[in-house]
C-alpha positions, 0 to 999 in steps of 0.5 A: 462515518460510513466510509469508516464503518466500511474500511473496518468491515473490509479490514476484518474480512481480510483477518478472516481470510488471514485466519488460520480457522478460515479452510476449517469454518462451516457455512453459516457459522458466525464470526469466529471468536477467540477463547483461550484456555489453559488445560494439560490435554492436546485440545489446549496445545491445539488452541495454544497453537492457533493463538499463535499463529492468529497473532502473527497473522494479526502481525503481518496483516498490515505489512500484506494490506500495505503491498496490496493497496496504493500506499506504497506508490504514495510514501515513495513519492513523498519521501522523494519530494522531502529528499529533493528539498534537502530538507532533511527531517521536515516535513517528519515521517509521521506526517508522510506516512499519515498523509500516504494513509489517508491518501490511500484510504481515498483513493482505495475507497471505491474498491472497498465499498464493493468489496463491502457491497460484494462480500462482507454484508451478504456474509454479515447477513448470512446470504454467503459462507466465509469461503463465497464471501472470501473469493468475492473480495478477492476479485476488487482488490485483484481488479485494482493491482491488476490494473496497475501491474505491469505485464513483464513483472506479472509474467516474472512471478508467474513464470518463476512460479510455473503457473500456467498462463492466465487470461482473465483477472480471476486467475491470477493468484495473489502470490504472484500477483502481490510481488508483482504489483509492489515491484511496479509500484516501487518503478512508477514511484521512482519514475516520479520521483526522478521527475521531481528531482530534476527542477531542485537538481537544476537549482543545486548545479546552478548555485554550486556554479556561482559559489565556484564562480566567486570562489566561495568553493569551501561554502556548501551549496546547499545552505545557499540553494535550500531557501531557493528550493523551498521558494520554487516549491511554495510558488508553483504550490508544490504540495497540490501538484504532487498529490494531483500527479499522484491522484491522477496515475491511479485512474 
């Protein structure tokens, strides 16, 4: 429940920093809420407009918590192991996104309690302005993908970008930093991915070769090799190793 409690509490301050009222907010003033009138004055168009641009905030916030956290390294991998067992729609993408959730959520789980610890209860209780609390969580989060950003993708973004160069983790901005880190995520995954194709290429190649031995050239190796595959993966508990791979590349 506490871990709950705090992967919500990070989740709204990430909303906060989103929101469009985050540069204009005073220090010390509460949680910012949302009250929408319908008036002919400017004062509703201005209301009208920032509703509008909260929700697509609101729209895009998880596609940005997705590039920002392990998830994408996981729901990689995982759909390659699916596509390695030929297994077409088994096991279904509602249990591999769910799984990559709930991995991610463990494995991003000591980021978000300092980020907790850090930033959103000192703002929850007044000792910091939405701006101190909102460059506090930055630094966690940066820590992370920092950590698993490799150095050329980082110096692409930053230097396409013309920023100047950077020596510590603090300086690095999340517009380069975010791409960069999703691009090395997507190597590593097929890294792993590819590690995981060879066994079950293995197998194909030497069914197709017996099938092509006997002559039985119109019969599809993979209906012979597919109950193989499937045997291989449940011997060598196939499910326990890759999430152990995956737990392991993240330390």
């Amino acid at each position: 429940m506490k871990r709950k409690r705090t992967i919500f509490g990070v989740f709204l301050l990430v909303l906060l920093f989103l929101s469009p009222s985050a540069s204009t907010a005073a220090p010390g003033d509460p949680i910012p809420g949302i009250n929408v009138q319908i008036t002919g004055g400017g004062t509703g168009s201005a209301v009208s407009i920032q509703l509008l641009l909260l929700l697509t905030v609101l729209s895009l916030a998880p596609a940005i918590l997705i590039l920002m956290t392990s998830f994408t390294r996981i729901v990689v991998v995982l759909s390659f192991v699916r596509t390695g067992l030929s297994t077409q729609q088994m096991p279904p993408n509602q249990v591999l996104i769910g799984l990559a959730l709930f991995l991610t959520f463990f494995i991003m789980a000591p980021t978000f309690m300092q980020i907790n610890d850090q930033a959103l209860q000192p703002y929850l209780q007044g000792k910091l302005t939405q701006t101190e609390a909102l460059q506090k969580a930055e630094l966690p989060i940066k820590q992370f993908m920092a950590k698993h950003t490799r150095q050329k993708d980082l110096e692409l973004f930053l230097s396409y970008g013309n920023y100047p160069k950077v020596t510590k983790v603090e300086e690095i901005p999340l517009v380069a930093l975010v791409p960069a880190f999703a691009i090395s995520e997507l190597s590593t995954a097929f890294q792993i991915g590819f590690l995981i194709f060879v066994p079950f290429l293995v197998i194909d190649m030497v069914v197709a070769s017996i099938l092509m031995g006997m002559g039985m050239m119109m019969l599809p190796p993979v209906m012979i090799s597919l109950p193989f595959k499937i045997l291989l993966f449940v011997l060598v508990d196939g499910w326990h190793l890759v999430v152990q791979t995956l737990l392991e590349s993240f330390q």
